[in-house]
RODO-2510 file (C-alpha; in nm, 4 decimals, decimal comma):
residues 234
     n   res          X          Y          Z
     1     x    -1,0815     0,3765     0,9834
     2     x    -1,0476     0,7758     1,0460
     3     x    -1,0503     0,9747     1,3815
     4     x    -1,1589     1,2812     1,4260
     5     x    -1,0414     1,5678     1,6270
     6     x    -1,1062     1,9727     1,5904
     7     x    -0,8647     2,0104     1,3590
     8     x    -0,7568     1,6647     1,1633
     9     x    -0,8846     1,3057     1,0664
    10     x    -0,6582     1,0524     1,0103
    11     x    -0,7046     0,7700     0,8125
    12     x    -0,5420     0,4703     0,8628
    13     x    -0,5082     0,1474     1,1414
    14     x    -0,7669     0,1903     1,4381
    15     x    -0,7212     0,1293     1,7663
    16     x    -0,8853    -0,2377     1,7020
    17     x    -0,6527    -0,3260     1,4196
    18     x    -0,3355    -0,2317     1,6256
    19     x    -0,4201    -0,4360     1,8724
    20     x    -0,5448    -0,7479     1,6609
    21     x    -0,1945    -0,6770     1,4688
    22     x     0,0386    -0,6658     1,7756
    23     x    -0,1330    -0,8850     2,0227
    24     x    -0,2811    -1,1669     1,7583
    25     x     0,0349    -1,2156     1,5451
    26     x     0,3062    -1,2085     1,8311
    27     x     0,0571    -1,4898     1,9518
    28     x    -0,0041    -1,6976     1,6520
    29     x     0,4102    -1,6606     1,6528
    30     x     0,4022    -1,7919     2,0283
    31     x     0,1849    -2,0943     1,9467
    32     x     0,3931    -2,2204     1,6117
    33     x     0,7051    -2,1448     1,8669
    34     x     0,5616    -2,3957     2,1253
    35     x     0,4495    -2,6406     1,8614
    36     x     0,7299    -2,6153     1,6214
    37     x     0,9434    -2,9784     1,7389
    38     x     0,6013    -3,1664     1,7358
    39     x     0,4704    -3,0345     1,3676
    40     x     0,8482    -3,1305     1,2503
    41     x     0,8176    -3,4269     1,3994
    42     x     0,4678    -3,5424     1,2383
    43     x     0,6040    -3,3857     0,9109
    44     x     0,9003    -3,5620     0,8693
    45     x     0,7405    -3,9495     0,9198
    46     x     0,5712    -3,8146     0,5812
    47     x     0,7081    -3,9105     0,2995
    48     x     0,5708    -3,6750     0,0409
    49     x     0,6743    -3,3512     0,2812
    50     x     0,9858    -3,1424     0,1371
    51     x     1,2931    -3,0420     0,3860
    52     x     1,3270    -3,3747     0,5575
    53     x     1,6543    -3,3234     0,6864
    54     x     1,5380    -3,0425     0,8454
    55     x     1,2486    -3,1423     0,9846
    56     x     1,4694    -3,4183     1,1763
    57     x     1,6877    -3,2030     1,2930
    58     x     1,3726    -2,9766     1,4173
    59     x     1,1868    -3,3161     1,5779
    60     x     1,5367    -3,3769     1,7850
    61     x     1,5176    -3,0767     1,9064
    62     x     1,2673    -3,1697     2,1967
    63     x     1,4680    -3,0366     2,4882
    64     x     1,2704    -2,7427     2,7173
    65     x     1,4985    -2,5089     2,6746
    66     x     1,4673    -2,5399     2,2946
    67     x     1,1323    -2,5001     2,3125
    68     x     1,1709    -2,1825     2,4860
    69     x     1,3865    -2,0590     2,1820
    70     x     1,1669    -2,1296     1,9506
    71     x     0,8295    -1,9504     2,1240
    72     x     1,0446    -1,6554     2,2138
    73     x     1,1437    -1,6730     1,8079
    74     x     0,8017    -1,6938     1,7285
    75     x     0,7160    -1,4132     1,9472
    76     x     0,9634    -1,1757     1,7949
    77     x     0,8650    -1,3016     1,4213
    78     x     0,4890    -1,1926     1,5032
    79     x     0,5858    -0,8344     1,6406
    80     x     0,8018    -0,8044     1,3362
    81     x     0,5307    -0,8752     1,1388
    82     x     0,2760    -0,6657     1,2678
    83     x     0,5333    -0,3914     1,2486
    84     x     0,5970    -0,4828     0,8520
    85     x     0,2097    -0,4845     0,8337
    86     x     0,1723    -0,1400     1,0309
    87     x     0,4510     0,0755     0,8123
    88     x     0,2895    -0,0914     0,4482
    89     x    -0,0618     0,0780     0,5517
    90     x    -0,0872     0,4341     0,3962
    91     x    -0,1751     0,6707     0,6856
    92     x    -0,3257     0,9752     0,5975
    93     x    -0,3563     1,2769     0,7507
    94     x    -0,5852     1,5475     0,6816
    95     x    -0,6070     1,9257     0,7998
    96     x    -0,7524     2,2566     0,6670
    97     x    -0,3449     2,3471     0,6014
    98     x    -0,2424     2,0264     0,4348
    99     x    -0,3067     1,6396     0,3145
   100     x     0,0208     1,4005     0,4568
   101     x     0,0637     1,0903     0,3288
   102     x     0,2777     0,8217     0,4992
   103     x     0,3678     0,4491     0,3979
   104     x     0,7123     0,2705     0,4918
   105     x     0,8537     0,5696     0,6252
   106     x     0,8106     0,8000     0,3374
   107     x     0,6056     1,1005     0,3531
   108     x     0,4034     1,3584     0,1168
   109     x     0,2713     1,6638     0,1764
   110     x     0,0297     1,8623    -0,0441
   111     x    -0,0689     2,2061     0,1121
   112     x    -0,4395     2,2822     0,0693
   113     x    -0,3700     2,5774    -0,1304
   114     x    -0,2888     2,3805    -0,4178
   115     x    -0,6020     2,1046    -0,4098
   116     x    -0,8827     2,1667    -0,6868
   117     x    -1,0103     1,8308    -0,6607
   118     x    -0,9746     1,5384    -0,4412
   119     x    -1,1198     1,1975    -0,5233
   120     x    -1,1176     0,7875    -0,4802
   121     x    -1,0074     0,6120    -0,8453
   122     x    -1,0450     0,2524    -0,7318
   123     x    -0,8586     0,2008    -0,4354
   124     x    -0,6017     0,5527    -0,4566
   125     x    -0,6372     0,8850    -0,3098
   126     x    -0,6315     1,1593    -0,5713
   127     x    -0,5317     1,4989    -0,5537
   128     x    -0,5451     1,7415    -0,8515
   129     x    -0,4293     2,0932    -0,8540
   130     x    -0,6145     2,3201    -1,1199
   131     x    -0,4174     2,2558    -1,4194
   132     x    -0,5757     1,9051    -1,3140
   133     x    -0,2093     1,7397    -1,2675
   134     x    -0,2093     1,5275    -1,0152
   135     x    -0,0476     1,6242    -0,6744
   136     x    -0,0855     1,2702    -0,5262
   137     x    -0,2118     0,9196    -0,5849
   138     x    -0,1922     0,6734    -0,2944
   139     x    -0,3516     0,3664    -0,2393
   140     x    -0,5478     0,3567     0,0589
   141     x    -0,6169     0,0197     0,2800
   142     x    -0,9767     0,0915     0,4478
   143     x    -1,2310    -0,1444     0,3601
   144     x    -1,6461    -0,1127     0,3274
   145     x    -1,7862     0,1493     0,5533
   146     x    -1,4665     0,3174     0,6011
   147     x    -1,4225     0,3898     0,2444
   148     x    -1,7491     0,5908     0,2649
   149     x    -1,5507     0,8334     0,5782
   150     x    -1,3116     0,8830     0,3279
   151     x    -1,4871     1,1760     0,1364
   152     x    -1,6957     1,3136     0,4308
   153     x    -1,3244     1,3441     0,6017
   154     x    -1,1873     1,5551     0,3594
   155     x    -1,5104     1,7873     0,3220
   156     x    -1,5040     1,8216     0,6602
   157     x    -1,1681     2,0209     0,6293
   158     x    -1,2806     2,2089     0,3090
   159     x    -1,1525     2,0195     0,0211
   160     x    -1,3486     1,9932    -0,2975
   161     x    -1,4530     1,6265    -0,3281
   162     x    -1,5525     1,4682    -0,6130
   163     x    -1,7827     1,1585    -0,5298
   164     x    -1,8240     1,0478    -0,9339
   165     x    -1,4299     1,0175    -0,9059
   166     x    -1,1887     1,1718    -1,1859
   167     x    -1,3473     1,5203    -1,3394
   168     x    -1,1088     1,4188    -1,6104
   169     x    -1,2524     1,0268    -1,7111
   170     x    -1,3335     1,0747    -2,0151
   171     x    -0,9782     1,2011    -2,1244
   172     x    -0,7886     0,8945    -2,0415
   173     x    -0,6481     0,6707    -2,3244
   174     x    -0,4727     0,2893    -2,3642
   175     x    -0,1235     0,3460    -2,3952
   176     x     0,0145     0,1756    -2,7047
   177     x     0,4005     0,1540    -2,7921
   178     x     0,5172     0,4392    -3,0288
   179     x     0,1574     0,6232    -2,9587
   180     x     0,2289     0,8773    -3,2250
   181     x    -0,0104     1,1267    -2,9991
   182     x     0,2688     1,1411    -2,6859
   183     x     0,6510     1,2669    -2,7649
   184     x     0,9141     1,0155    -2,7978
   185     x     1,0438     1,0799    -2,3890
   186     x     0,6643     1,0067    -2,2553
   187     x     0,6853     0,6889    -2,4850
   188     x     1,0236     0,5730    -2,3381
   189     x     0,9128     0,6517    -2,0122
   190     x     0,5944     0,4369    -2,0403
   191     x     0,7683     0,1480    -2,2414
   192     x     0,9771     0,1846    -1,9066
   193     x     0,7052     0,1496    -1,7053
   194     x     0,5198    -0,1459    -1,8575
   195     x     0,8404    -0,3804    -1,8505
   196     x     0,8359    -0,2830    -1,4437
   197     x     0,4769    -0,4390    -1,4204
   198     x     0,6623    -0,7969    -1,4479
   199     x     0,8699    -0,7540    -1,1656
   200     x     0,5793    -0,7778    -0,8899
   201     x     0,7068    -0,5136    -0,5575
   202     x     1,0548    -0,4808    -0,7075
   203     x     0,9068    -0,2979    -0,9515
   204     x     0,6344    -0,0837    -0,7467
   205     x     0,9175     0,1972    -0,6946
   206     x     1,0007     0,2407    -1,0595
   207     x     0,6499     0,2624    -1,1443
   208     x     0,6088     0,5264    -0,8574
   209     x     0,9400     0,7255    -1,0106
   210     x     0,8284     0,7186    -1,3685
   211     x     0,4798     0,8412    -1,3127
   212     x     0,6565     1,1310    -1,1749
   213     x     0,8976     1,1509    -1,4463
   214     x     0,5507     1,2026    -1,6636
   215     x     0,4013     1,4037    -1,4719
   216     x     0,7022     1,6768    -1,5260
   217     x     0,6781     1,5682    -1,8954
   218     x     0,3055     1,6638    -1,8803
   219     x     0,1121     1,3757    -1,8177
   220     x    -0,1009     1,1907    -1,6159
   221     x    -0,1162     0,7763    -1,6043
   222     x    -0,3202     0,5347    -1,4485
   223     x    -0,3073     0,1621    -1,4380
   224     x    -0,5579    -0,1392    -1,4662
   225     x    -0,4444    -0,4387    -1,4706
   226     x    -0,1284    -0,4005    -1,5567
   227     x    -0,2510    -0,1972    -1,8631
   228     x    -0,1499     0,1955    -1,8582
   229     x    -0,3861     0,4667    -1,9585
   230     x    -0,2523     0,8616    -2,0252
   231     x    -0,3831     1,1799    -2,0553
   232     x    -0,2218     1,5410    -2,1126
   233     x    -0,2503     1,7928    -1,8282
   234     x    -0,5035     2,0638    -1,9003
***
């Protein structure tokens, strides 16, 4: 969802999702709090259910005061949550000075200056500069009609948008091991990169680091599904 003002549109959480976020999970956390003893209880008379000397100790547990420990647990858990949820959703920020990225704390600033092209390729937020490196690649979290403000948002600050995505398509290739087309350091670095696929969000920051690594080696990469495809910058 984006909001507009006179000068910037941000992209990211409305007002709606915030309060879905901090006011439904704190009270789904609430509820399992109040009903914890009593679903331990039913669990452990079942014989196929895992944990059963937990869930005993749990079903014991049926004094009030417990029960209060448990809601005000669950309570906590759900804000925690909704916090967790909040920082892992790219916000972005757009201007006529600058593009700023945030997600979990970490932030990235492109200056308009440098934008010759901005554009969606799948569910990331590209900027190129003119060389057609890319400045940034986020992944975005809006969902049907909000992916449509997307592009209208950053026209609205003068950025070139490119609705047919990547000017550059056509120029993408499969990576293969040893491509004999890319020097042995771009090879390494991408042989690096595929082995990071298999380690699920462990791996998300080396695949973040070593598609910078190529872009200083001269190279852009994209993946799909799992599968990495290169080009060289213009």
């Amino acid at each position: 969802m984006s909001t507009d003002s006179a000068t910037r549109t941000v992209i990211g959480h409305s007002m709606a999702d915030k309060v879905i976020l901090y006011g439904g999970l704190p009270l789904l956390g609430l509820v399992l709090g109040f009903f914890l003893p009593r679903i331990a209880d039913w669990a452990s008379a079942q014989r196929w259910a895992p944990f059963q000397g937990p869930l005993e100790l749990i079903a014991g547990w049926d004094s009030w005061w417990v029960v209060l420990i448990f809601i005000a647990v669950g309570g906590i858990a759900g804000f925690l949550l909704a916090a967790i949820a909040m920082e892992d959703t790219l916000k972005t920020t757009i201007t006529t000075s600058e593009v700023e990225f945030l997600k979990n704390k970490k932030t990235v600033r492109v200056p308009r200056e440098k934008v010759a092209v901005a554009f969606l390729d799948g569910k990331e937020i590209v900027l190129q500069d003119a060389r057609s490196a890319e400045l940034a690649r986020e992944r975005h979290d809006q969902l049907g009609s909000q992916v449509k403000a997307i592009g209208p948002a950053f026209r609205a600050h003068g950025y070139p948008w490119s609705d047919a995505g990547d000017p550059h398509e056509s120029e993408f290739r499969r990576w293969v091991e040893d491509d004999p087309d890319l020097s042995p350091s771009a090879n390494a670095v991408l042989k690096a990169r595929s082995k990071a696929f298999d380690q699920g969000d462990k791996g998300k920051a080396d695949l973040r680091e070593l598609r910078q690594e190529l872009a200083k080696l001269g190279y852009v990469v994209r993946d799909r599904d799992k599968k990495q495809y290169w080009r060289s910058v213009s």
